[in-house]
C-alpha positions in Angstrom: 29.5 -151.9 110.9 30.4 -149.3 108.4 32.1 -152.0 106.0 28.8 -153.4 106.5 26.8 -150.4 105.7 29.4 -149.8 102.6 29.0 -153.1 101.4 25.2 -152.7 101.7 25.1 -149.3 99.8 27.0 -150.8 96.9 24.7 -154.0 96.5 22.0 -151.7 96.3 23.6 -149.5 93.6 24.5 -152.9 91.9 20.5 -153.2 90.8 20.4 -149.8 89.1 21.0 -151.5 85.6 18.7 -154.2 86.5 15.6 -151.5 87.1 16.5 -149.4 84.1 16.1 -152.6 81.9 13.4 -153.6 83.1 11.2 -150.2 83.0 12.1 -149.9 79.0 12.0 -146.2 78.8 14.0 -143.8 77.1 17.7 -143.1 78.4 16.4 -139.3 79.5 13.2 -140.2 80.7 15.2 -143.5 83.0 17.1 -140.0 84.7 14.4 -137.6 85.1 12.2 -140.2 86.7 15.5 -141.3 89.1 15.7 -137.5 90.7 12.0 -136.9 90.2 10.9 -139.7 92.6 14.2 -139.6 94.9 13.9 -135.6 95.6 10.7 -135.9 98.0 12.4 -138.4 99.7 15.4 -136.5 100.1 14.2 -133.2 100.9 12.5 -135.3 104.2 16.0 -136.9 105.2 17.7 -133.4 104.8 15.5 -130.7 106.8 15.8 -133.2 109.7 19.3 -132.5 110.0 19.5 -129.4 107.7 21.3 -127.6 110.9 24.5 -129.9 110.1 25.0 -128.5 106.9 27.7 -126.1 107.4 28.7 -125.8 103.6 29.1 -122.4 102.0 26.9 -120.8 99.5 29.6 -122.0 96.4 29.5 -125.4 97.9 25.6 -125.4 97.7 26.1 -124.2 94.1 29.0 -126.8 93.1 26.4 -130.1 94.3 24.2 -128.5 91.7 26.0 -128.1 89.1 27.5 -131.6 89.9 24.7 -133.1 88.6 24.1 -131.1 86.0 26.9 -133.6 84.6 25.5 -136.4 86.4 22.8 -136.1 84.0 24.6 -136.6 80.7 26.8 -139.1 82.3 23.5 -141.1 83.0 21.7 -139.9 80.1 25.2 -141.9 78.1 24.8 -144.6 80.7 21.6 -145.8 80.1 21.9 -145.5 75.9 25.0 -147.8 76.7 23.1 -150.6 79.2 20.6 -150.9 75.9 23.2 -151.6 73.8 25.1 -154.3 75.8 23.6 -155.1 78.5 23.6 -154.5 82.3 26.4 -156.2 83.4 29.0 -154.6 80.4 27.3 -151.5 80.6 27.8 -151.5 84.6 31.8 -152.2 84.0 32.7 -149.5 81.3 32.0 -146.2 83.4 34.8 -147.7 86.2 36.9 -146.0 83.8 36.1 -143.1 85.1 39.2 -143.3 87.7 41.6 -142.6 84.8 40.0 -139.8 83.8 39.9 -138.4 88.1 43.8 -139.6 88.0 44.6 -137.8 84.9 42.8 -134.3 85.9 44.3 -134.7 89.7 47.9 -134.8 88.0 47.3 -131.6 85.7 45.5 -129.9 88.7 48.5 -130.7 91.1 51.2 -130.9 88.8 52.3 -134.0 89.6 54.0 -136.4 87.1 52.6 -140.3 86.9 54.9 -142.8 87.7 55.7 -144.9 85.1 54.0 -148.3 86.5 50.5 -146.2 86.8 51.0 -145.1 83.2 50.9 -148.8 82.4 48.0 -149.7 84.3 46.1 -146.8 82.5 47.1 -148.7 79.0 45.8 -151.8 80.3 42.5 -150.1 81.8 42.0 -149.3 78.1 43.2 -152.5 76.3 40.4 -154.1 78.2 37.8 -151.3 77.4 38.6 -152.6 73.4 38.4 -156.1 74.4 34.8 -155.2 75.9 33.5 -154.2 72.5 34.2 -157.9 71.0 36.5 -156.6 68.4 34.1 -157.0 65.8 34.0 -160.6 66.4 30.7 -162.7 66.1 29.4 -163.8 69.1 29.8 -160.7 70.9 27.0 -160.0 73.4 24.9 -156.4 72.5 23.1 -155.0 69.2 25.7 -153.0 68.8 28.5 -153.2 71.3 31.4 -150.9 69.6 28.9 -147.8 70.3 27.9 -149.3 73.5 31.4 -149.8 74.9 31.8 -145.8 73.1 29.3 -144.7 75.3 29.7 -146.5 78.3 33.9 -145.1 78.0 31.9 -141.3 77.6 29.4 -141.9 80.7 32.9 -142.8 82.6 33.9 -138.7 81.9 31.3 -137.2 82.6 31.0 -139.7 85.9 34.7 -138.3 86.8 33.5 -134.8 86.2 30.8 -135.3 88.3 33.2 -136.5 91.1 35.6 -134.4 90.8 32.7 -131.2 91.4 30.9 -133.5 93.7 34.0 -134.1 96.2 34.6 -129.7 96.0 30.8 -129.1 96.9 31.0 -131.3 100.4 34.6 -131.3 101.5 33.8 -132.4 105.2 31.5 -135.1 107.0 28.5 -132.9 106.4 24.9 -135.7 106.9 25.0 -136.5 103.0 21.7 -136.1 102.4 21.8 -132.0 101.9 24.7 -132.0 98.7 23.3 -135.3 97.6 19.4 -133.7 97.4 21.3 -130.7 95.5 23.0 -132.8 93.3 19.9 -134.5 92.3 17.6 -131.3 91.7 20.8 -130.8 89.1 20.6 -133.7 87.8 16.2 -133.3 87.2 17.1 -130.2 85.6 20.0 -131.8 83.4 17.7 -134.7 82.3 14.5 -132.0 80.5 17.7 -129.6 78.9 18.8 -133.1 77.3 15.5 -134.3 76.1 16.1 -132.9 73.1 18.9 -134.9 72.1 16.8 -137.7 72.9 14.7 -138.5 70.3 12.7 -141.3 72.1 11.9 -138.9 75.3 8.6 -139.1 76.8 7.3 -138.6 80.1 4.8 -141.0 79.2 5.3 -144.1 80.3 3.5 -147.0 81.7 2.9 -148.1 85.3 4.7 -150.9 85.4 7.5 -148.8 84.2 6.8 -146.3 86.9 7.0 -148.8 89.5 10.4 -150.1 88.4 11.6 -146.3 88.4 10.4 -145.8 91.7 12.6 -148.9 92.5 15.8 -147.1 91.3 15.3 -144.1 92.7 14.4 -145.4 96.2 16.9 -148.5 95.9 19.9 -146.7 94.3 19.6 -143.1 94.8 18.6 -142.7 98.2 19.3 -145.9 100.2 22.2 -147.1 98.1 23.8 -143.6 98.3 23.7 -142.2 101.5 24.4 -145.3 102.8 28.0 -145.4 100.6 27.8 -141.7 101.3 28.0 -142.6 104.9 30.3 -145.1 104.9 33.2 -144.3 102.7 34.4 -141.6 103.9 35.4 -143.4 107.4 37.8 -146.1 105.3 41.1 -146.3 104.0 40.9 -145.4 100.6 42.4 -148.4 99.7 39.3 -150.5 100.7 37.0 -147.7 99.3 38.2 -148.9 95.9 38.2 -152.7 96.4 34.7 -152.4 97.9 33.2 -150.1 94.7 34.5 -152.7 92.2 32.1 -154.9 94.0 29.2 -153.3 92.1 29.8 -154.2 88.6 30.9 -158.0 89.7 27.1 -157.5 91.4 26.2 -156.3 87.8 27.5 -159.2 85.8 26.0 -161.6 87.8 22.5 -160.0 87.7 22.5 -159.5 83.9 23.4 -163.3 83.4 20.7 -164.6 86.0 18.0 -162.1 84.7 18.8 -161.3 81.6 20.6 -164.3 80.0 23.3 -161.9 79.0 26.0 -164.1 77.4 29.4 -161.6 76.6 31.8 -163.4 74.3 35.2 -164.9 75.4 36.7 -161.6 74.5 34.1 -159.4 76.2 34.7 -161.6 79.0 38.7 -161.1 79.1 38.0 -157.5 78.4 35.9 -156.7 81.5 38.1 -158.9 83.8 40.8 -156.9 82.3 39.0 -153.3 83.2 38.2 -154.6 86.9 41.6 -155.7 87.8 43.1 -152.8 86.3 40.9 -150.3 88.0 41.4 -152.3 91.2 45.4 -152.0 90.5 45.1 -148.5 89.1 43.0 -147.2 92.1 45.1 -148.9 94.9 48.5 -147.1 93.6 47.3 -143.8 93.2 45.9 -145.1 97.2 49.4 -145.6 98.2 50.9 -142.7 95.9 48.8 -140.2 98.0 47.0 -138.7 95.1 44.5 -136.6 96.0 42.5 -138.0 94.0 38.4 -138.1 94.9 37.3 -141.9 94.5 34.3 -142.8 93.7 31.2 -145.5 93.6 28.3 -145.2 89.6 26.8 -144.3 90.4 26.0 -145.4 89.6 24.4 -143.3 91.6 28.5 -143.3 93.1 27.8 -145.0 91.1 28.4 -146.0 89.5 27.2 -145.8 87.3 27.9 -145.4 88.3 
C-alpha cells in the first residue's frame, strides 16, 4: 500500500509541467498561483490534526523559510520548462542530489569515495549533452539557458531540501510543515516579481483553471501523499521511485506537446537519470545522511 501511495504521489507530481504549459503565465505568477490556491486547502487538512504537530518554534520557522527557496527554485523552474520543454525541463532539477551530496560531505566532514566522484562527472556530462551542444535539431528556443536554468532550479531545490528535512525531522502528519512551507513559498513568489518582467496577476480563466490543477494535483495530493509515503521506505527505493517522475515527464511532453529532443538531448537526459539513479543508490548504501528528495517538483520535483 505505501509503494502504492508513493507511486501515486509521484505520478501526480509528474503533471506539474504539463499544467504550467498549458496555463501560459509568467514563471512568478505559475508559483504564486500554486501556493495561493493550495494554502486553503491545506490549512483544512492541517487544523484537523494540528495536535500531532509536535515540532518546535525553529522548526515552524525553518518550513518557512524553506520555501522561501522553493520559490526561486520554481520561479528558475518554470523560465526553464519555457525554454525546453516539460519533459527536459522536468529532468534537469534531479541534479539537485549532487548539490544535497556535496553540502552533506562539507556538513559531516566526510570525504567522497572515488566511484561517487565519478558518478557526479557523469551526472554533469549528461546535463551538457541536455543542452544539444549547439547542434541543430536540438528541441527548445533556446536550450543552453534552459538547461542553465533548469541546473540553477536543481540548487535552489537542494537548498530547499536540505531546510525542509531540519524543519520536520520526525513522522509529524505532513500537512502542518508542508502548509508552512507553502505560505513561504507565496511570499517568495511577490518579493521575486520584480525580477520578472512578464509578472501579472492577471491572467485568464482558462489559465486559472489549469493553476488550480497544479496546485490541487501536485501540491497537495501529489505531496502529502509522497510526504506520506517515503518516509516508511528504504531509501534505496525512495530514489528509484522519484526518478519515476521525470520518465512520467518525458512521456507527457512527447504525447501533449510533440516535444521532439535531439539524439543528443536524448543521450543527455538518459545520461542524468541513470546517473542520479546510480549516484543516489551509493550514497543509499554509503549511509550518507543525506535528505532525498522528490520536484518538486513540488518534491518535486521539480521538482
Amino acid at each position: 500500500m505505501v509503494h502504492f501511495l508513493a507511486l501515486l504521489g509521484v505520478l501526480s507530481i509528474s503533471f506539474s509541467a504539463v499544467f504550467i504549459r498549458l496555463a501560459r503565465v509568467s514563471p512568478v505568477a505559475a508559483t504564486f498561483y500554486r501556493a495561493a490556491y493550495a494554502i486553503p486547502v491545506l490549512v483544512v487538512i492541517s487544523l484537523a490534526r494540528r495536535r500531532q504537530d509536535v515540532r518546535t518554534r525553529r522548526e515552524h520557522l525553518l518550513a518557512f523559510v524553506s520555501g522561501l527557496f522553493l520559490a526561486v527554485d520554481l520561479d528558475l523552474w518554470h523560465e526553464s520548462i519555457a525554454l525546453v520543454g516539460a519533459g527536459l525541463g522536468t529532468v534537469l532539477p534531479n541534479v539537485q542530489i549532487v548539490f544535497v551530496a556535496i553540502v552533506a560531505w562539507l556538513k559531516l566532514g566526510e570525504r567522497p569515495r572515488a566511484r561517487t566522484i565519478v558518478m557526479i562527472g557523469v551526472v554533469l556530462a549528461g546535463v551538457a549533452l541536455t543542452s544539444g551542444l549547439g547542434r541543430a535539431g536540438a528541441y527548445g528556443t533556446n536550450p543552453g539557458r534552459g538547461v542553465a536554468l533548469g541546473v540553477a532550479a536543481g540548487v535552489f531545490y537542494a537548498i530547499f531540501l536540505i531546510v525542509f528535512r531540519a524543519s520536520n525531522h520526525g513522522l509529524v502528519p505532513p500537512a502542518e510543515p508542508l502548509l508552512e512551507a507553502t505560505v513561504g513559498m507565496a511570499i517568495g513568489a511577490l518579493l521575486s516579481a520584480g525580477l520578472d518582467p512578464q509578472f501579472t496577476l492577471a491572467v485568464s480563466r482558462q489559465a486559472h483553471l489549469w493553476l488550480l490543477a497544479l496546485a490541487l494535483v501536485s501540491q497537495v495530493i501529489g505531496w502529502l501523499l509522497i510526504a506520506t509515503a517515503l518516509p516508511r521506505l528504504p531509501s534505496v527505493e525512495t530514489s528509484v521511485l522519484l526518478l519515476v517522475q521525470p520518465v512520467f515527464a518525458i512521456a507527457w511532453g512527447v504525447l501533449f506537446f510533440a516535444e521532439r529532443l535531439s539524439s543528443v538531448q536524448w543521450i543527455g537526459s538518459a545520461i542524468v537519470l541513470a546517473g542520479v539513479a546510480v549516484l543516489s543508490m551509493t550514497l543509499a548504501s554509503e549511509n550518507t545522511k543525506v535528505p532525498y528528495s522528490g520536484t518538486l517538483e513540488f518534491v518535486t520535483p521539480e521538482p
